[in-house]
C-alpha positions in Angstrom: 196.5 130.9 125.3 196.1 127.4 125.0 198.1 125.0 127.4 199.7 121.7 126.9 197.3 118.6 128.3 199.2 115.4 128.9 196.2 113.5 129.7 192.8 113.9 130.2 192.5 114.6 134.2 194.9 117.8 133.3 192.8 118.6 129.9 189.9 119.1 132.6 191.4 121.1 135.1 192.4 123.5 131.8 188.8 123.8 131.0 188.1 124.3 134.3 190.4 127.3 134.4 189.2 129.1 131.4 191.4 128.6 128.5 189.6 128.4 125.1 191.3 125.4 123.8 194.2 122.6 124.8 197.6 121.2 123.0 198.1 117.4 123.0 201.7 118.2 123.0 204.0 115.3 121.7 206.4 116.0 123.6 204.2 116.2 126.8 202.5 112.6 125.8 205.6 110.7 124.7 207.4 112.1 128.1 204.4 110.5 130.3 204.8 107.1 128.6 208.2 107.4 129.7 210.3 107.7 126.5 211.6 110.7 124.4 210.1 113.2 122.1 212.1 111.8 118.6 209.3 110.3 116.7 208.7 106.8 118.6 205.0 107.6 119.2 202.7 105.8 117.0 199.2 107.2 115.3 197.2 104.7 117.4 198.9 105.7 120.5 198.0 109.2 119.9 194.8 108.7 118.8 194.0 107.1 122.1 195.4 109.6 123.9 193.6 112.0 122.2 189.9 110.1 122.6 190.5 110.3 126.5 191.3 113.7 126.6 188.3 114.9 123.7 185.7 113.0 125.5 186.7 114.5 129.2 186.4 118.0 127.8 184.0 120.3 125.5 186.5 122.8 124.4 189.1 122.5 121.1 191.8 120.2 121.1 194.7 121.1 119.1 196.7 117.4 118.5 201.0 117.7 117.7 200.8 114.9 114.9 205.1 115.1 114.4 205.8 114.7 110.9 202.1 113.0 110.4 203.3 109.6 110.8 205.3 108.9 107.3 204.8 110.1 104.1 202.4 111.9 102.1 199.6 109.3 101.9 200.1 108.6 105.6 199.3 111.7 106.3 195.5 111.3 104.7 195.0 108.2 107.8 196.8 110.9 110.3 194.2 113.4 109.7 190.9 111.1 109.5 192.5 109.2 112.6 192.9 112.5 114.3 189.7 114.2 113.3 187.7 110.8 114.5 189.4 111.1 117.6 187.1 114.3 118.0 190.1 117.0 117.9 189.7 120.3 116.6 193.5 120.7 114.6 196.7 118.8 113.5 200.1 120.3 113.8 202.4 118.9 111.6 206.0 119.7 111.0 208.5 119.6 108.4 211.8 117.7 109.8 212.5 114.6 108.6 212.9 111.2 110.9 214.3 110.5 113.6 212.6 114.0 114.9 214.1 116.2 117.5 212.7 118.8 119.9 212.5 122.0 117.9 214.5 123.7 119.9 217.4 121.3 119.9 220.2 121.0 117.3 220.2 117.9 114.9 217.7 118.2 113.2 217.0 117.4 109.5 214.1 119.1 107.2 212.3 117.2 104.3 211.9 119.3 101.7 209.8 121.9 100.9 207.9 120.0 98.1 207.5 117.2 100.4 205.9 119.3 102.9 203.5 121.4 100.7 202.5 118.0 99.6 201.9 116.8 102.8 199.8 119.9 103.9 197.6 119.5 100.2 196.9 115.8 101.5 196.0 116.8 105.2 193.8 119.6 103.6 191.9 117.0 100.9 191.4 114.2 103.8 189.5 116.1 106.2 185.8 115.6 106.2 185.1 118.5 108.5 185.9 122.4 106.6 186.4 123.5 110.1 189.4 121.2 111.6 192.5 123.3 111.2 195.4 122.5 109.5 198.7 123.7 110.8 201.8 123.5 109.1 205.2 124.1 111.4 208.5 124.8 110.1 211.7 124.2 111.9 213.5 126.1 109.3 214.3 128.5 111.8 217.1 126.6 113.4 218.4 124.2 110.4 218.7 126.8 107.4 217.8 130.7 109.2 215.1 132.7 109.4 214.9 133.4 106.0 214.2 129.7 104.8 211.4 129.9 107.5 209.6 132.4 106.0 209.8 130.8 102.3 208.6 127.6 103.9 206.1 129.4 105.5 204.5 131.1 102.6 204.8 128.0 100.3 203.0 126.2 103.2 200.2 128.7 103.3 199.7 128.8 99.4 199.7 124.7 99.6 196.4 125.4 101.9 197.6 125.4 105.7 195.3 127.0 107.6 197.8 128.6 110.2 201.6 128.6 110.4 203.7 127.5 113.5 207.3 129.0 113.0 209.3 126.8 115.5 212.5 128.3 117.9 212.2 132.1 116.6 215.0 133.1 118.7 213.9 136.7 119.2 210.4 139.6 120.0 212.1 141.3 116.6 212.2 137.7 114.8 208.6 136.9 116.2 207.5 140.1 114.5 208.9 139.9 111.4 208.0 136.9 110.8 204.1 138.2 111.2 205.2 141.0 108.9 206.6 138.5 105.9 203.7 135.8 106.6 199.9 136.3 105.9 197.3 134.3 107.5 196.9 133.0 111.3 200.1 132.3 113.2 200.7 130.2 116.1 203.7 130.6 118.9 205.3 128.8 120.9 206.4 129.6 124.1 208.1 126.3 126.0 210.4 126.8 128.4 214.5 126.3 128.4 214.6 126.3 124.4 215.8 128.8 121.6 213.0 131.5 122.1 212.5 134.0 124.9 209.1 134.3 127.2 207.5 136.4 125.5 204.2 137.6 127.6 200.6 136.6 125.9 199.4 139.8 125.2 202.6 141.0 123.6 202.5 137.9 120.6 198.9 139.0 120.3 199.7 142.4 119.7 202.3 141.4 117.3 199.7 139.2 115.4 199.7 135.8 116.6 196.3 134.2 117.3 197.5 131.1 119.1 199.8 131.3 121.9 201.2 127.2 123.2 202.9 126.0 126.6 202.9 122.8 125.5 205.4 121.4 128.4 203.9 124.0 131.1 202.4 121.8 133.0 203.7 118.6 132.7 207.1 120.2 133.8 205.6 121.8 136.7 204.1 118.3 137.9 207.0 116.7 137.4 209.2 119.0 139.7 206.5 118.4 142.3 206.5 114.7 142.2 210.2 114.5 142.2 210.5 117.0 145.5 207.7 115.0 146.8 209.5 112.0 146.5 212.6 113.4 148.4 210.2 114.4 151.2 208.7 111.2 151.7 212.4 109.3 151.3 213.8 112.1 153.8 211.4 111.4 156.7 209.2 108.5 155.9 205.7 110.6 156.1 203.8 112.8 153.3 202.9 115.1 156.4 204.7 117.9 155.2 203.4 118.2 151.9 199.7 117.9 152.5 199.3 122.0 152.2 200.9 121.2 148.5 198.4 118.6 147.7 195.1 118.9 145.8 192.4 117.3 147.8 190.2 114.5 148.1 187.6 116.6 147.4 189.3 118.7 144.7 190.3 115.9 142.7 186.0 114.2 142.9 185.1 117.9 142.2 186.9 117.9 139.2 186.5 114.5 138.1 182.4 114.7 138.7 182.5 112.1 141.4 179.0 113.1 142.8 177.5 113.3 139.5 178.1 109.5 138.9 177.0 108.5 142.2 173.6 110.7 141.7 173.2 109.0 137.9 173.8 105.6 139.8 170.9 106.3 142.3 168.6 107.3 139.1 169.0 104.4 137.7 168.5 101.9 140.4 165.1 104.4 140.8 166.4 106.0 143.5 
């Protein structure tokens, strides 16, 4: 299960709960910064979101990297960019600019040479064997499930090291997908888009081996800041919501508040 982060306070308080590994979903980033999820984000912009969020946390950081920031050669700066940044994986997808949500309708793919030969340039830039390579196809909701699955294998036999099928509209088109398509395969479970809710241990049973809410969390929030809002502008005091709030001492606790004031006294030789 590994949970969207859409900065580095939240990437903690996933650690915190357990999870093996984070998403630096694009869609969760670009949304923060105030602007839609169609390919405006720049490299640098999510390199620097990704340094905050590595260096607050110890486990993996999967990082959305879009279409890998333009073509094929790009793609070689995306990774060592990305891989500097101290993340774990890239996801890269094949649609073409100006990219959509994947589980809205507009949407244009590059094709499937293109791709491959961006996923054989993401696999010779790495330095590091072990940063994962994953290859998404929005095949799915431009050309059918079938296309998906060719995509997918050509994707695979161009070196991915894990395949993201994007908006599977069904449990039967989940698992036959993992029937057509060898090798690791990721999910995605967002909410309000093409593919049902499937339950965690049910993909896993099917075969998946990584299981995203990218928008989880950041949609959660949001609901609560804008009811908050509405509260306050309803009655002119926060009263009401303090049982909602995370506390003072919640928020040090997770930010390490008292480990920074004992390091200060150290040094001072106290």
């Amino acid at each position: 299960m590994v949970p969207g982060a859409f900065n580095a306070l939240v990437a903690r308080m996933i650690e915190r709960a357990g999870f093996p590994a984070l998403y630096v979903s694009g869609a969760a980033v670009s949304a923060g910064m105030g602007i839609p999820d169609i390919g405006l984000l720049t490299l640098s912009e999510v390199a620097e979101e990704t340094r905050r969020i590595t260096t607050a946390v110890s486990i993996p950081a999967i990082v959305d990297v879009d279409t890998g920031f333009g073509e094929v050669v790009n793609v070689e700066r995306t990774v060592r960019t990305i891989e500097a940044a101290e993340a774990a994986a890239i996801q890269i997808e094949d649609q073409r600019l100006p990219k959509r949500c994947g589980h809205l309708s507009g949407k244009e793919l590059v094709s499937c040479d293109e791709m491959a030969a961006k996923v054989r340039a993401a696999v010779a830039a790495r330095r590091d064997a072990d940063f994962m390579i994953i290859a998404r196809t929005d095949a799915r909701g431009v050309n059918g499930f079938d296309d998906a699955v060719a995509r997918a294998k050509v994707y695979r036999n161009a070196g991915a090291d894990a395949i993201f099928p994007e908006a599977m509209e069904s449990a039967d088109e989940f698992r036959r997908f993992r029937q057509a398509v060898d090798g690791p395969l990721v999910a995605n479970m967002t909410e309000f888009g093409k593919s049902p809710l499937i339950p965690f241990d049910e993909l896993a049973a099917i075969g998946y081996s990584l299981v995203l809410f990218p928008v989880t969390l950041l949609r959660l929030a949001m609901k609560a800041v804008g009811e908050g809002l509405a509260e306050i502008k309803a009655t002119g005091s926060q009263r009401n919501l303090i049982g909602r709030m995370q506390t003072r001492q919640e928020l040090y606790d997770i930010l390490g508040y008292a480990d920074y004031e004992q390091r200060d006294k150290t040094y001072f030789g106290g």
